[in-house]
PDB file of N, CA, C and O in Angstrom:
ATOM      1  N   UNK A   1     -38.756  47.619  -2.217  1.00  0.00           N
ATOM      2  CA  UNK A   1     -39.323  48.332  -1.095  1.00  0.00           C
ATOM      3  C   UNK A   1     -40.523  49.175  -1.537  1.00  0.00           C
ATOM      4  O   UNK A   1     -41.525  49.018  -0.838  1.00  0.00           O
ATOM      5  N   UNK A   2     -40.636  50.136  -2.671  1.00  0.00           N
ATOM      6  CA  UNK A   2     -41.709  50.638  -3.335  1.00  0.00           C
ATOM      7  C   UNK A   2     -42.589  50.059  -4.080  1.00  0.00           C
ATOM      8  O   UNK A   2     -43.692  50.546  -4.329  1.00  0.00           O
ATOM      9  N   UNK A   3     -42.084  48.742  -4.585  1.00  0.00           N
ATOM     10  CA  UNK A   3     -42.669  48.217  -5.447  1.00  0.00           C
ATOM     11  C   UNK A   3     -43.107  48.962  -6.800  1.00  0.00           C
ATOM     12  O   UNK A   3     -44.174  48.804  -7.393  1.00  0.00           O
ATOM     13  N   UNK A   4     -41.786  50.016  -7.240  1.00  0.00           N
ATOM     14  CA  UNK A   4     -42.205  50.319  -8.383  1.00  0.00           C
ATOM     15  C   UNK A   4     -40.737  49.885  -8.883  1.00  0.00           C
ATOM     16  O   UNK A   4     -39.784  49.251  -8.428  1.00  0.00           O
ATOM     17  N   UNK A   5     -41.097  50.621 -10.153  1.00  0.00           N
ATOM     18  CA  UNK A   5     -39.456  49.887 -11.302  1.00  0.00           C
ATOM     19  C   UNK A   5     -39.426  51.259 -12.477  1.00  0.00           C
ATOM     20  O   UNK A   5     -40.503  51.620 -12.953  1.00  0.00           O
ATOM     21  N   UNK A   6     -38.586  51.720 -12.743  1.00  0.00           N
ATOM     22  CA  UNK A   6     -37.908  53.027 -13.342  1.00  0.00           C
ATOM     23  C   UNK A   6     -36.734  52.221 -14.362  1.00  0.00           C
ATOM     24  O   UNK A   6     -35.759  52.031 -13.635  1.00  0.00           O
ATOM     25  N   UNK A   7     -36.499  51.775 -15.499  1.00  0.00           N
ATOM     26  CA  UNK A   7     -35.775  51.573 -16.078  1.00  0.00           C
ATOM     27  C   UNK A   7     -34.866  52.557 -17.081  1.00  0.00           C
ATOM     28  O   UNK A   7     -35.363  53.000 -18.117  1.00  0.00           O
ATOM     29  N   UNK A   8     -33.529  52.853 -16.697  1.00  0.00           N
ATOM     30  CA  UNK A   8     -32.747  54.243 -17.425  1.00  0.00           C
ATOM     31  C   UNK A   8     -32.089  53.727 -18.191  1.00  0.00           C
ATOM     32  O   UNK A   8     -31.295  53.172 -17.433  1.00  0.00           O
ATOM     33  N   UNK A   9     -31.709  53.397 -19.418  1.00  0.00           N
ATOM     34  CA  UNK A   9     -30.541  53.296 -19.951  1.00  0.00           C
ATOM     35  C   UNK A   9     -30.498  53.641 -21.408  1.00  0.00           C
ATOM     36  O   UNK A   9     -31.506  53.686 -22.112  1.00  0.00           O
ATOM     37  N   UNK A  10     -29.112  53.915 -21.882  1.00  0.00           N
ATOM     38  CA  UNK A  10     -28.419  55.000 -23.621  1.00  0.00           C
ATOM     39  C   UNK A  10     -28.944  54.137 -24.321  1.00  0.00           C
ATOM     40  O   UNK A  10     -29.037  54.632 -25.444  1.00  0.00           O
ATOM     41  N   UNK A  11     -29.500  52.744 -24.324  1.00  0.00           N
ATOM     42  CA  UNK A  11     -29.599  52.199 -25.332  1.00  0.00           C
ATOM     43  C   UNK A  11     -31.256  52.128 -26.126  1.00  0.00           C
ATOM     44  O   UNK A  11     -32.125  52.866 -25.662  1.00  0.00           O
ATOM     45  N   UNK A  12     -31.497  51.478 -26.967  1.00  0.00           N
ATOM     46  CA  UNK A  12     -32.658  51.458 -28.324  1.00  0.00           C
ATOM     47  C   UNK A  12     -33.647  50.791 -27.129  1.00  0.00           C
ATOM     48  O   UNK A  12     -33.353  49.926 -26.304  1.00  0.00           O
ATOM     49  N   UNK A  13     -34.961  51.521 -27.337  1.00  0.00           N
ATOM     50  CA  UNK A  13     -36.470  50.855 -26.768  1.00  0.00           C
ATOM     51  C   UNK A  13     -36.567  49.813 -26.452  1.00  0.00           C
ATOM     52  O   UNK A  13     -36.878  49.182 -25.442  1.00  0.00           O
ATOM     53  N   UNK A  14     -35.998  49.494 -28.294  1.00  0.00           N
ATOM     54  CA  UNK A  14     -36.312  48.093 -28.712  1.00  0.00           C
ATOM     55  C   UNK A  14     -35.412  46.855 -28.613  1.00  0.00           C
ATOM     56  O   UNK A  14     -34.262  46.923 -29.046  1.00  0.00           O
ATOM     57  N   UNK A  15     -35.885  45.722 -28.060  1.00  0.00           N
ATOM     58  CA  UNK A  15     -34.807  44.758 -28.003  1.00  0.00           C
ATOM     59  C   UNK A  15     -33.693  45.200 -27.168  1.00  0.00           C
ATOM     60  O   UNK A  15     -32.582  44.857 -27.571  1.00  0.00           O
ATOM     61  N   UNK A  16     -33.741  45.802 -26.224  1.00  0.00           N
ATOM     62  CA  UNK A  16     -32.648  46.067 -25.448  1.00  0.00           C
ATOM     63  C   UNK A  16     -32.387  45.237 -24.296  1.00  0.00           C
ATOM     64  O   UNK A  16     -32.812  44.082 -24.339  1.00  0.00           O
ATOM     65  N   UNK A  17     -31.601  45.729 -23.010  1.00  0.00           N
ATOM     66  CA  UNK A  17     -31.479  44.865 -21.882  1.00  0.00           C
ATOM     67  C   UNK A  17     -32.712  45.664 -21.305  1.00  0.00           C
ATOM     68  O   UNK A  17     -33.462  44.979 -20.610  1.00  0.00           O
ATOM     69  N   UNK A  18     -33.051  46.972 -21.465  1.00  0.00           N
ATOM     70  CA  UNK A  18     -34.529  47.130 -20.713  1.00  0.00           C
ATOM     71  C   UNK A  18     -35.558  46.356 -20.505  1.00  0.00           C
ATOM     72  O   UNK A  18     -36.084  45.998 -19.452  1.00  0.00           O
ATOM     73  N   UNK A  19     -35.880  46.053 -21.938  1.00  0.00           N
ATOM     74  CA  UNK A  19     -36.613  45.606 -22.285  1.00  0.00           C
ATOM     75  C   UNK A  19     -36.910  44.034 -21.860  1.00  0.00           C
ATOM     76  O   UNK A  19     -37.954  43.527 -21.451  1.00  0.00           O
ATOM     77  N   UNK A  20     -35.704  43.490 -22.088  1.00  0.00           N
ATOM     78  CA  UNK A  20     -35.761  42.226 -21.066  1.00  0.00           C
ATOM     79  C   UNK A  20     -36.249  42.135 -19.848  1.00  0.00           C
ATOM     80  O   UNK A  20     -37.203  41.421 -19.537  1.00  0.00           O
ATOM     81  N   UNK A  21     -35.364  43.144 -18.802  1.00  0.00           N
ATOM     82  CA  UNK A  21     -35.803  43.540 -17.791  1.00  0.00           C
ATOM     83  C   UNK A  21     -37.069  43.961 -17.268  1.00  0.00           C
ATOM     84  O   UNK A  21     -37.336  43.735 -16.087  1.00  0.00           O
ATOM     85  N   UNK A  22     -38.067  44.691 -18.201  1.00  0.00           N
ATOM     86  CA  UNK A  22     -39.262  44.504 -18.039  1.00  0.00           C
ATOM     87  C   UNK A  22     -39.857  43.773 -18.590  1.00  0.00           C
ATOM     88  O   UNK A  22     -40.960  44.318 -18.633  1.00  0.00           O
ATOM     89  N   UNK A  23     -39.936  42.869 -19.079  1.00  0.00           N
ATOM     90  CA  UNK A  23     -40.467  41.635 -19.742  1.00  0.00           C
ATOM     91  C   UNK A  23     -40.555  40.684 -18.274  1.00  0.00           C
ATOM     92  O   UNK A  23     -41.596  40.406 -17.678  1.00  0.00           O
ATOM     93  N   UNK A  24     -39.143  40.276 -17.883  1.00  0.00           N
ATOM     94  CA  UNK A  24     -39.279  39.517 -16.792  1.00  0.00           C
ATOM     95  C   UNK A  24     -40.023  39.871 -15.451  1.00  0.00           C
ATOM     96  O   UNK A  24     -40.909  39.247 -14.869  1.00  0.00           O
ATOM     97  N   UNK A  25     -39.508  40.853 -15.187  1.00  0.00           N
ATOM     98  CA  UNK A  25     -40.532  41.900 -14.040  1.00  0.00           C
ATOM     99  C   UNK A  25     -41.618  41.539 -14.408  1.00  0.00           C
ATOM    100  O   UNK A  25     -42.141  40.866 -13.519  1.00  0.00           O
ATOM    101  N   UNK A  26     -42.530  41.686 -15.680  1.00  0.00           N
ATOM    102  CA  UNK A  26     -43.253  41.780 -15.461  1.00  0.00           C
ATOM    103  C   UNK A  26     -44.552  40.457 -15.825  1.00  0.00           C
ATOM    104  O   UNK A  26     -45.753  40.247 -15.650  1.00  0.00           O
ATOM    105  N   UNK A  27     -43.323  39.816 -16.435  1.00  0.00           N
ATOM    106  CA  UNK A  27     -44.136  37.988 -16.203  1.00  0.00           C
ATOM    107  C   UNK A  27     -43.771  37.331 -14.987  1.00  0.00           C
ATOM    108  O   UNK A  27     -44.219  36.199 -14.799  1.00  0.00           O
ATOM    109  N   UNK A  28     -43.175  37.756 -14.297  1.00  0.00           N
ATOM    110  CA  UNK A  28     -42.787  36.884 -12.942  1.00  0.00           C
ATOM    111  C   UNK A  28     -43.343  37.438 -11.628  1.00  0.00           C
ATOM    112  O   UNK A  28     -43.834  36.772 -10.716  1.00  0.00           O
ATOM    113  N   UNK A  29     -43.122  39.318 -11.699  1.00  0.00           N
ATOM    114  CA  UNK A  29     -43.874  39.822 -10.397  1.00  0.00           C
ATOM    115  C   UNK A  29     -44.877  40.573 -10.707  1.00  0.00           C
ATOM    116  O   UNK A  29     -45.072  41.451  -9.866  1.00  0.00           O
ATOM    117  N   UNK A  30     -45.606  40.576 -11.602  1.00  0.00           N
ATOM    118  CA  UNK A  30     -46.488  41.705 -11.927  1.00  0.00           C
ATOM    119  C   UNK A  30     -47.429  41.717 -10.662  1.00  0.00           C
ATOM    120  O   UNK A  30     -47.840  42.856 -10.439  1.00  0.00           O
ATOM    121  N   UNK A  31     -47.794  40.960  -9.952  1.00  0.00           N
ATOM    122  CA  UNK A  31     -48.849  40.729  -8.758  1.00  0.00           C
ATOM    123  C   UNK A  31     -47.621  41.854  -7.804  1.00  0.00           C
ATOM    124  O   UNK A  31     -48.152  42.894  -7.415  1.00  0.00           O
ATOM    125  N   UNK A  32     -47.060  41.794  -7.669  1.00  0.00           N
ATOM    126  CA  UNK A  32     -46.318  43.135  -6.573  1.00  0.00           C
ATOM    127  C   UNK A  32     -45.700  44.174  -6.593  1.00  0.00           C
ATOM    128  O   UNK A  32     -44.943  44.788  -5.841  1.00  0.00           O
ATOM    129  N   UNK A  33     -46.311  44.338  -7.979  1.00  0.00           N
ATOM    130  CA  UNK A  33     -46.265  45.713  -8.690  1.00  0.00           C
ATOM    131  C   UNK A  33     -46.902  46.785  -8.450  1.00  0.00           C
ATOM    132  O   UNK A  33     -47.827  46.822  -9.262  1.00  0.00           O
ATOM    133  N   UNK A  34     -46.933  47.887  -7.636  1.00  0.00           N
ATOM    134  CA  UNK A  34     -47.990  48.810  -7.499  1.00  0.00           C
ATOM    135  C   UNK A  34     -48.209  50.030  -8.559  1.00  0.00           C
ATOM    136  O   UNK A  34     -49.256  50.676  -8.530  1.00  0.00           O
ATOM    137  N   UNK A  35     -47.328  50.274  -9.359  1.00  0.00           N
ATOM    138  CA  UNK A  35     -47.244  50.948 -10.582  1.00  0.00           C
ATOM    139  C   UNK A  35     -46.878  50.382 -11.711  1.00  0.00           C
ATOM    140  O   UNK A  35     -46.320  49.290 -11.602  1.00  0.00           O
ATOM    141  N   UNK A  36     -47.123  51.063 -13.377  1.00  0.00           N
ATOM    142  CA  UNK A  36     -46.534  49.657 -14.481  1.00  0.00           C
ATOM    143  C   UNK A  36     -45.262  50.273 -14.467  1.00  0.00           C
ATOM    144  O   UNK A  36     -44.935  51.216 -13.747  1.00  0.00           O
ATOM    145  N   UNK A  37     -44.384  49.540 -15.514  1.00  0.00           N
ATOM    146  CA  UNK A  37     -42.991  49.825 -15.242  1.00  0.00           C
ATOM    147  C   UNK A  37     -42.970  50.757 -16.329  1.00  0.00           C
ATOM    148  O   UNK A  37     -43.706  50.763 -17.316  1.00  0.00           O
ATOM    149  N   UNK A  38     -41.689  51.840 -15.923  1.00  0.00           N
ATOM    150  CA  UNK A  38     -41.667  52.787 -16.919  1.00  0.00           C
ATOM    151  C   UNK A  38     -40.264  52.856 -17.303  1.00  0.00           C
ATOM    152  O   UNK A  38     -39.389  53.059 -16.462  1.00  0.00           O
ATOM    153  N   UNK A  39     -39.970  52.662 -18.783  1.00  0.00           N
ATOM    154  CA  UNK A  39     -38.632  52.761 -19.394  1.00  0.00           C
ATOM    155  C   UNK A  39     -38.159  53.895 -19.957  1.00  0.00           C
ATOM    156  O   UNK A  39     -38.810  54.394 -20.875  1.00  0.00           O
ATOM    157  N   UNK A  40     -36.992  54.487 -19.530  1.00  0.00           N
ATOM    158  CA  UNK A  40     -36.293  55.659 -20.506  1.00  0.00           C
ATOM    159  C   UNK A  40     -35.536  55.072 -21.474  1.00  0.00           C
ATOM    160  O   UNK A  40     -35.081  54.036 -20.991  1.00  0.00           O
ATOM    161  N   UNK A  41     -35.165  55.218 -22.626  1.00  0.00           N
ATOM    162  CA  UNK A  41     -33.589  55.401 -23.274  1.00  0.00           C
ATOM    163  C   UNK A  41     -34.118  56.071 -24.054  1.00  0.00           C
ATOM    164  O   UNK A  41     -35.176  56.662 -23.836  1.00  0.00           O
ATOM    165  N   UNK A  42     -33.171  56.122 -25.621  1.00  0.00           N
ATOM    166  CA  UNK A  42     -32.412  57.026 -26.113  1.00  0.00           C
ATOM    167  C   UNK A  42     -33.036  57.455 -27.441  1.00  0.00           C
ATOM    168  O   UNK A  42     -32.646  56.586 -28.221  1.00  0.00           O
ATOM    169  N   UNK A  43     -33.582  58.080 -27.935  1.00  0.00           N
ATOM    170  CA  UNK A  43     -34.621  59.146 -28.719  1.00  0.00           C
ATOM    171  C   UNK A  43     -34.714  57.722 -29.980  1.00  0.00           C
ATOM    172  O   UNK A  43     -33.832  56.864 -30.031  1.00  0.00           O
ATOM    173  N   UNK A  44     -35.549  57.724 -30.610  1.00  0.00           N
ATOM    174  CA  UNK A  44     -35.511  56.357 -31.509  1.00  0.00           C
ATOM    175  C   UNK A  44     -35.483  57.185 -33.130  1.00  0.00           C
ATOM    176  O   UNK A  44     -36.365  57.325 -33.977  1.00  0.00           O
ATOM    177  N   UNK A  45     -33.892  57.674 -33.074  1.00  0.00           N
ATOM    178  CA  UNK A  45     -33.110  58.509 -34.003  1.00  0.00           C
ATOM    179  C   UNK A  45     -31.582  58.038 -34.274  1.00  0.00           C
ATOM    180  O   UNK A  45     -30.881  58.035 -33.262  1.00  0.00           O
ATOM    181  N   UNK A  46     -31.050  57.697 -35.304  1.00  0.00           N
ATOM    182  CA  UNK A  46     -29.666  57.904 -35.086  1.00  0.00           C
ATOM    183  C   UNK A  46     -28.863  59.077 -34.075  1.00  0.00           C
ATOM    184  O   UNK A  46     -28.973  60.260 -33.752  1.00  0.00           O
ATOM    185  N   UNK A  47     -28.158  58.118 -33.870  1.00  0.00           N
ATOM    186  CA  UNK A  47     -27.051  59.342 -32.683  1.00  0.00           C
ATOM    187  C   UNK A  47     -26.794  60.192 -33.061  1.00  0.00           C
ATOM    188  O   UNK A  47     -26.565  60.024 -34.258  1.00  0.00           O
ATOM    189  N   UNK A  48     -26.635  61.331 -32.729  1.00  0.00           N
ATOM    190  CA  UNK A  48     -26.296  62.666 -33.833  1.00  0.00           C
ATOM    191  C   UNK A  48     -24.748  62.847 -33.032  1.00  0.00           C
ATOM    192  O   UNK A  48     -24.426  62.279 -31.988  1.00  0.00           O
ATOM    193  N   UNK A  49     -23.958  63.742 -33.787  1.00  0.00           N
ATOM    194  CA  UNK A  49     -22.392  63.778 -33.540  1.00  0.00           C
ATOM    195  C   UNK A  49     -22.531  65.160 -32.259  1.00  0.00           C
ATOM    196  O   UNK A  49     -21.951  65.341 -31.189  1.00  0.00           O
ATOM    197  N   UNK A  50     -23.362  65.775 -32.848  1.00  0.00           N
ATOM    198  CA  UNK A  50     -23.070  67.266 -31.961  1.00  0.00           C
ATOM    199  C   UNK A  50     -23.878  66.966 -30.452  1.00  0.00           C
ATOM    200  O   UNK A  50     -24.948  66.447 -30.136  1.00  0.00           O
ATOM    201  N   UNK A  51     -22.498  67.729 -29.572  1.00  0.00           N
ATOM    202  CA  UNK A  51     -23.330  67.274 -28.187  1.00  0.00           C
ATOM    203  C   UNK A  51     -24.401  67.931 -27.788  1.00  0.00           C
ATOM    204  O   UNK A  51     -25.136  67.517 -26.891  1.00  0.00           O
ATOM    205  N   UNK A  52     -24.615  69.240 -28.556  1.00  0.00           N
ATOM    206  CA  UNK A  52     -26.063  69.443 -27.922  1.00  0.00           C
ATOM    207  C   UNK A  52     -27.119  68.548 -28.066  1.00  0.00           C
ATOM    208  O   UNK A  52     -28.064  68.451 -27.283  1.00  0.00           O
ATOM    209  N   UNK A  53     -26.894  67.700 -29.380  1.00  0.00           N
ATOM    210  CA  UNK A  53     -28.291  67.050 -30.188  1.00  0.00           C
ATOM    211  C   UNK A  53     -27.851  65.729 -29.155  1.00  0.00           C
ATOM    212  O   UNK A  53     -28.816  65.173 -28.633  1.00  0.00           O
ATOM    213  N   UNK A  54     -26.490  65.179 -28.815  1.00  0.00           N
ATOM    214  CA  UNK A  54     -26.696  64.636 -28.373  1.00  0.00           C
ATOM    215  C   UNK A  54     -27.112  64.268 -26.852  1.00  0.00           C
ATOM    216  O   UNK A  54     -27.530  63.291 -26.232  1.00  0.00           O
ATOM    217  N   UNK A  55     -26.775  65.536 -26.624  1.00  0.00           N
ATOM    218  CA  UNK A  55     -27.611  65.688 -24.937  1.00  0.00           C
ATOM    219  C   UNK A  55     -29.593  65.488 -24.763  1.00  0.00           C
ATOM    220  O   UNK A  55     -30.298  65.094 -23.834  1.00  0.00           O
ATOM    221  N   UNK A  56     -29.801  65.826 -25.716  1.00  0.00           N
ATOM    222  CA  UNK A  56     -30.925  65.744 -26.284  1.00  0.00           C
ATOM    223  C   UNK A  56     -31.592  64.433 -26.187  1.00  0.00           C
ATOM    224  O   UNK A  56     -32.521  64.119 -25.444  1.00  0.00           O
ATOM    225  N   UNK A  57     -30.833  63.567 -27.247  1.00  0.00           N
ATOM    226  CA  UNK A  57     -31.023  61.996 -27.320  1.00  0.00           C
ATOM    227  C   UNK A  57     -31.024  61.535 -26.332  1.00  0.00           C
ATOM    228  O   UNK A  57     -32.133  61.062 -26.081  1.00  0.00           O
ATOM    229  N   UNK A  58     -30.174  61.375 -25.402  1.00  0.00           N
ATOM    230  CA  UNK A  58     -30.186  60.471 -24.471  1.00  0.00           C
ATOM    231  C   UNK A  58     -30.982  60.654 -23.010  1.00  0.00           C
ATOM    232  O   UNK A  58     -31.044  61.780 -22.516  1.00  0.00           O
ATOM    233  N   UNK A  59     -31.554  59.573 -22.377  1.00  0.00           N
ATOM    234  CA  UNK A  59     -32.287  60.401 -20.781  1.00  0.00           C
ATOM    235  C   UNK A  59     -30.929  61.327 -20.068  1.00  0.00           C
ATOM    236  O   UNK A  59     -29.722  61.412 -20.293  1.00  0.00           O
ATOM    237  N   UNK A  60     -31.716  61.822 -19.280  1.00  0.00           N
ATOM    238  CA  UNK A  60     -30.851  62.971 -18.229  1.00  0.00           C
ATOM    239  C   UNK A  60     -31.472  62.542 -16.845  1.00  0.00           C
ATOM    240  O   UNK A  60     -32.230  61.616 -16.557  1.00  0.00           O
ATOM    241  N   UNK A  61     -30.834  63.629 -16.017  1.00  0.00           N
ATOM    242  CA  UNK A  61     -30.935  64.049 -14.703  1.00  0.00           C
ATOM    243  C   UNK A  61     -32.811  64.064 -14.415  1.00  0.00           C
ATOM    244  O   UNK A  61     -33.536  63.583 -13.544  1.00  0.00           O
ATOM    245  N   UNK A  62     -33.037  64.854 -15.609  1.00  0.00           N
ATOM    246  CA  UNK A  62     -34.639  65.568 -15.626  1.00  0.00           C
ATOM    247  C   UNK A  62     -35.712  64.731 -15.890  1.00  0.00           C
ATOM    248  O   UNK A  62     -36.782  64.788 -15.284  1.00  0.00           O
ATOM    249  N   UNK A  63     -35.380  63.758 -17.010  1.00  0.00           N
ATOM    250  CA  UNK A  63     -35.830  62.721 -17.517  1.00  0.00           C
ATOM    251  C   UNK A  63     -36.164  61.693 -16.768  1.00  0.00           C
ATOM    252  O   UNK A  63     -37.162  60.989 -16.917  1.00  0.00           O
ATOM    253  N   UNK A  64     -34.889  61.539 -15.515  1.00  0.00           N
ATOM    254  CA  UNK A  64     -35.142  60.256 -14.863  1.00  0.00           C
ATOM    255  C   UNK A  64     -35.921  60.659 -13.557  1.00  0.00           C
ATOM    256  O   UNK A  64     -36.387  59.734 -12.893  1.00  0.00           O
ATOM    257  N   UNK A  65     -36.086  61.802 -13.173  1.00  0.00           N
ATOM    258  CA  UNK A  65     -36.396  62.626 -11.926  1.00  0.00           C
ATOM    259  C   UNK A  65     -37.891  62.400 -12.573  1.00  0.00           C
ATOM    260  O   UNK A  65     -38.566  61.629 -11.890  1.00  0.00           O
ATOM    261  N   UNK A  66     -38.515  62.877 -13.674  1.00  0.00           N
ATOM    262  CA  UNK A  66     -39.860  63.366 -14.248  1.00  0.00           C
ATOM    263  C   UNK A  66     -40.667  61.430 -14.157  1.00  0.00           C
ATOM    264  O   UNK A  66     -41.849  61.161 -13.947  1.00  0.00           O
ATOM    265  N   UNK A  67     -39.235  60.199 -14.459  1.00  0.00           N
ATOM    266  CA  UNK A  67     -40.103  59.176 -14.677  1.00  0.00           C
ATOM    267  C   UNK A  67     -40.250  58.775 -12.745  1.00  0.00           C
ATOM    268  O   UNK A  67     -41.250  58.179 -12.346  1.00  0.00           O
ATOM    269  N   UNK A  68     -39.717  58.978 -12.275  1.00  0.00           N
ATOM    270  CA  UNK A  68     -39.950  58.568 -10.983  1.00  0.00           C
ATOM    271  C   UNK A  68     -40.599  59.018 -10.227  1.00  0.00           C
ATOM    272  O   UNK A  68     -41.021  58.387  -9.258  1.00  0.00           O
ATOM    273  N   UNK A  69     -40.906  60.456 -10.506  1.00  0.00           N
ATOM    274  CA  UNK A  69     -42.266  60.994 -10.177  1.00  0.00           C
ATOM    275  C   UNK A  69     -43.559  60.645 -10.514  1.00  0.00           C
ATOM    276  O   UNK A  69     -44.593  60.831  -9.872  1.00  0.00           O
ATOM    277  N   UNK A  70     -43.328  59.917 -12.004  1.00  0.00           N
ATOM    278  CA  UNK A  70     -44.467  59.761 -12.382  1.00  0.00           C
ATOM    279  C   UNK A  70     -45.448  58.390 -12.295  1.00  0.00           C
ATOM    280  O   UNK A  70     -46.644  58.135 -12.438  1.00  0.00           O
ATOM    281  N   UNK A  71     -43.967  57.528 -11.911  1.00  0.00           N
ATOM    282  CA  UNK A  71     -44.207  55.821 -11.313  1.00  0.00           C
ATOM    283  C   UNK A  71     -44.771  56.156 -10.074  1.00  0.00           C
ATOM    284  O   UNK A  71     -45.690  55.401  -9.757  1.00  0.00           O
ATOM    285  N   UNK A  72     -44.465  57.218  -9.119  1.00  0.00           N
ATOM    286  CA  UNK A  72     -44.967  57.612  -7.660  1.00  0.00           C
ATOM    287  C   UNK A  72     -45.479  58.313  -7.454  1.00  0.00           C
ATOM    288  O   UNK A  72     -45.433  58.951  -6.403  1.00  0.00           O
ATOM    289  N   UNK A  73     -46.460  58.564  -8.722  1.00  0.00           N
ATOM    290  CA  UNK A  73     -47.995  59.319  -8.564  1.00  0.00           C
ATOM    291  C   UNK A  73     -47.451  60.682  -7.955  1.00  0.00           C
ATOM    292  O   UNK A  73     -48.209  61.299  -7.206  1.00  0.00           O
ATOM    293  N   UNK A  74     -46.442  61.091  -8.169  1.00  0.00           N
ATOM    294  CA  UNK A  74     -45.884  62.450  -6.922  1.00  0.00           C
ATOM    295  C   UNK A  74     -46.348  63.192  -8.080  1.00  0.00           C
ATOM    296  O   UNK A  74     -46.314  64.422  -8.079  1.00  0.00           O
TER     297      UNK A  74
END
């Protein structure tokens, strides 16, 4: 309906299911794309044990709010 794409997920940049996901998006519909696609995950660090560090690592609430603003020019 927006024709944009926000990808969230805990896992690595690299080689992930994101990443697939925008790969295909963007060899198949890039023509009905009105923004490029923008991916979150998870700090490109080992996981750390403590939950602050690990609240840290991973996207949030804020993270995903800041990329969808920013796919919608808002």
């Amino acid at each position: 309906k927006t024709n944009r794409l926000v990808i969230a997920e805990e896992s690595h940049y690299f080689a992930s299911v994101g990443a697939e996901i925008s790969h295909t998006v963007m060899e198949h519909a890039f023509d009905y794309l009105d923004a490029p696609v923008k991916r979150l995950s998870c700090a490109e660090a080992p996981m750390p044990y403590a939950k602050n560090l690990e609240a840290l690592a991973l996207p949030d609430v804020d993270k995903i709010i800041a990329a969808v603003k920013e796919v919608c020019y808002l």
